[in-house]
Each structure stands twice: as C-alpha cells, then as structure tokens.
N, C-alpha and C positions, 0 to 999 in steps of 0.2 A: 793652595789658596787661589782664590778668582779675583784679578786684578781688576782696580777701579774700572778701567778704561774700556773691559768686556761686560761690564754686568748691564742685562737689562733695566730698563725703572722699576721693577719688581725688588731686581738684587739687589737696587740703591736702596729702594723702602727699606727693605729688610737690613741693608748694612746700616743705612741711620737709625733704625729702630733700636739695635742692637748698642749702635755707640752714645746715643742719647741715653741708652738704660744703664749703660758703665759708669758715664758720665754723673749721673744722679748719685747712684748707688756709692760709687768712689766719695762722695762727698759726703751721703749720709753715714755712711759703715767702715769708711778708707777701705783699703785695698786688699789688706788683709782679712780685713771681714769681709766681705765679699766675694762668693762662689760665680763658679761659671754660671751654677743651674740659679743663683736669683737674676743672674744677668738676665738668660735666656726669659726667664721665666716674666722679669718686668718688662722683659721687650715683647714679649709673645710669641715668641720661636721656640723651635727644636733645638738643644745642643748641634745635631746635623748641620743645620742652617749657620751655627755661628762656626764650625769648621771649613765652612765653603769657606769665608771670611778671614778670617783667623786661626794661628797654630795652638794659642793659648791663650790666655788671662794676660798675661806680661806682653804680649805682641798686639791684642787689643789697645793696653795702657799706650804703646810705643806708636802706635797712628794716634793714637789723638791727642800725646804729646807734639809730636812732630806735624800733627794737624793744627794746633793751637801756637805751634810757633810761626807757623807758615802764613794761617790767615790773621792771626790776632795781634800777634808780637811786633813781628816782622813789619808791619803797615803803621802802626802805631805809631813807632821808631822814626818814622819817617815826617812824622807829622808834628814833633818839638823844637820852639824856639826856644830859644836862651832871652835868660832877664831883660829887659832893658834896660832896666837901674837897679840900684840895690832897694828900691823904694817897691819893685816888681811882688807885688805880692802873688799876684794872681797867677805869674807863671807858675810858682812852688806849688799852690796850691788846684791850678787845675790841671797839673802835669802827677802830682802825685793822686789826684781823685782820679785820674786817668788807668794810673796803676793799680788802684788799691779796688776799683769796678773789676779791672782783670783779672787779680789775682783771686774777688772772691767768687767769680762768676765761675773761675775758675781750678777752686780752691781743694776741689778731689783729686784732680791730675797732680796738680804742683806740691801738698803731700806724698802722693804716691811714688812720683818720682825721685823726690826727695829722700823716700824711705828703701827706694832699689840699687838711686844712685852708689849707694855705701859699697856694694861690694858688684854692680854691673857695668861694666863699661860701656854702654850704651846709654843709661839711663843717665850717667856720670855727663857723656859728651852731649845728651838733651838740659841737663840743670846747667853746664856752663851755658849754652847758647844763650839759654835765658839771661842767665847773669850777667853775661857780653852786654844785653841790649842794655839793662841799668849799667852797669859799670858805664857804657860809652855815653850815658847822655850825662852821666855826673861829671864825668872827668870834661865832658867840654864844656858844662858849668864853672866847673873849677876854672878852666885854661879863663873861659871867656870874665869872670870876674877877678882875675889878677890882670889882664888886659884894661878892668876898670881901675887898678890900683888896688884892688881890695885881697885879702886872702895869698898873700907872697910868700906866706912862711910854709903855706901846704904845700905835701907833694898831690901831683895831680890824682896818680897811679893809685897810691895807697889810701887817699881819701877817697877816690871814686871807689874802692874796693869794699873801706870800712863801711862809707853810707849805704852800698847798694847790698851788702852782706846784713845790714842793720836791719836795713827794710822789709828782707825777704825772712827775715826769723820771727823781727817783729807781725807780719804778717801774716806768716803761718802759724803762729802761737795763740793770737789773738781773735784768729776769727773761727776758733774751735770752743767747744765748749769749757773744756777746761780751765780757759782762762777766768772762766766765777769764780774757782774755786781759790784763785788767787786775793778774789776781793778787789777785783777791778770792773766796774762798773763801764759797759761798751758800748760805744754808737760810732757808726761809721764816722760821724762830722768832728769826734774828739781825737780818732786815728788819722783822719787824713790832716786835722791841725797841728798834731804833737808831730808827726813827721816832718810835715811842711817846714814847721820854726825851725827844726832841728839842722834840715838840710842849710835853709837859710841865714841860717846863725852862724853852723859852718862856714860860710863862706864870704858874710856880710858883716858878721859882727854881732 
C-alpha cells in the first residue's frame, strides 16, 4: 500500500474519492452490504486503484475510523466546559447536540465498527477510544457537580460508564431505520432533549 506522505494530488484525489465513497455507502447499506466493487464503483476507480491504497474492505473502515478519531473526536474533547450550575441547561444540551451531529455525520463507521469490534481486536481498541472520549467528559461532569454538593451518592466511574454506554446505543439504534418500526416517531431535537434531561437529572436531580 502507498503511504499518505508519498502520494501525489492525484493519489490523494483518488484516496478521498475512494473513502468519501466507503463513507457514504457504510451508512446507506453498513458494511456488510457493501462490496469492494460498489465502493470502487461510486468512487470512479478501478479495484487496482483502491489496492494501491488499501489491503481490503476492513483496512479501508480502520483509516477512517482512526481518521475520524483523530480529526473529529479528538479536538472536540477538548473543547468542553462543565456546568456552571445545576440551572446550566445549555451545556447538557449543546455538548450532547455536539455529539449527536458526530455520531450521525458519522453513523456508517460507528456501526461498522461496532459490528467488527465483537470478535477484531483492532476494531475492539478503535470503539473503546471512542468511548474513553464520553466516558471522560461524564465522569468530570459527575466529579465537577458533587464539588457543587449535588450527586454524592454516584460513583463517578460507573456512572460515567452507564451514560456514555447509554448514549452510544441509544444512538446507534435510533438513527437507523428500523427504529419506525418500533413506533417511535424521530427528530434530532426530541434525541438530543431526552438525552440532555437524562444526563442532567443524573446528576442534578
């Protein structure tokens, strides 16, 4: 395979072409619907061309997980305050519409990986990172409102664990289709509210 760092702008065209067409297709058909040749095919290449690139299907998914942790995740993480009171609505709520853009922007990968984790150990150490990033901003939610008095009886560890496990199922479930079938009527502004309270109720009362 031809490393980022040697390819001409040609080979970049063609490697974005290639992972914007993953990218798509992962999300409308997941991963397992989804063949090498509709890859190639919606990107406009030759199989040849995604070999320069890539060894397979599952090594494609593994850059643009590890590319979406790197540029998406990673920077995000860095950019969350804690409440100022327990009266903070806004943090709950624009810190989970923060997450819930990312997840669905980016909701073919995080399936997918989801679906390899089970039995790849690579794809297993790509779904925890992610989860590190929610686990770490709950748990210093948690820390930072028993420092207000509020939420003494949580542990930090296992709360930060159940919300941010809560989250990622709740969100992989709901922004598929199958959830009609459930008989739940969807709009991004009714998910990122029933989380928001949830979280905040957690931990405020």
């Amino acid at each position: 395979m031809t490393s980022p760092e040697s390819l001409t702008a040609k080979g970049l065209q063609t490697r974005e072409a290639i992972m914007l067409a993953a990218r798509k297709l992962f999300a409308e058909r997941g991963f397992h619907g989804t063949t090498l040749t509709d890859i190639t095919s919606a990107a406009g290449k030759s199989p040849a061309a995604f070999y320069r690139y890539y060894s397979d299907k599952e090594d494609l998914l593994a850059v643009l997980a590890e590319s979406f942790l790197r540029d998406v995740v990673a920077p995000l993480g860095s950019h969350v305050h804690l409440p100022a009171s327990p009266q903070d609505t806004d943090f709950f709520v624009s810190t989970v519409t923060g997450y819930w853009n990312m997840f669905k922007q980016n909701i073919g990968i995080m399936v997918a990986v989801d679906q390899l984790a089970a039995n790849q150990p690579r794809f297993a150490a790509v779904q925890n990172e992610f989860r590190r990033f929610g686990i770490d901003i709950v748990r210093s939610s948690v820390l930072h409102a028993q420092d207000q008095g509020y939420g003494t009886d949580l542990d930090p560890e296992h709360t930060a664990l159940a919300i941010s496990l809560l989250f990622e199922r709740f969100t992989s479930v709901y922004l598929r289709e199958e959830t009609a079938a459930l008989g739940v009527a969807r709009t991004d502004e009714d998910a990122v509210r029933t989380l928001s309270t949830i979280w905040k109720k957690t931990l405020y009362g």
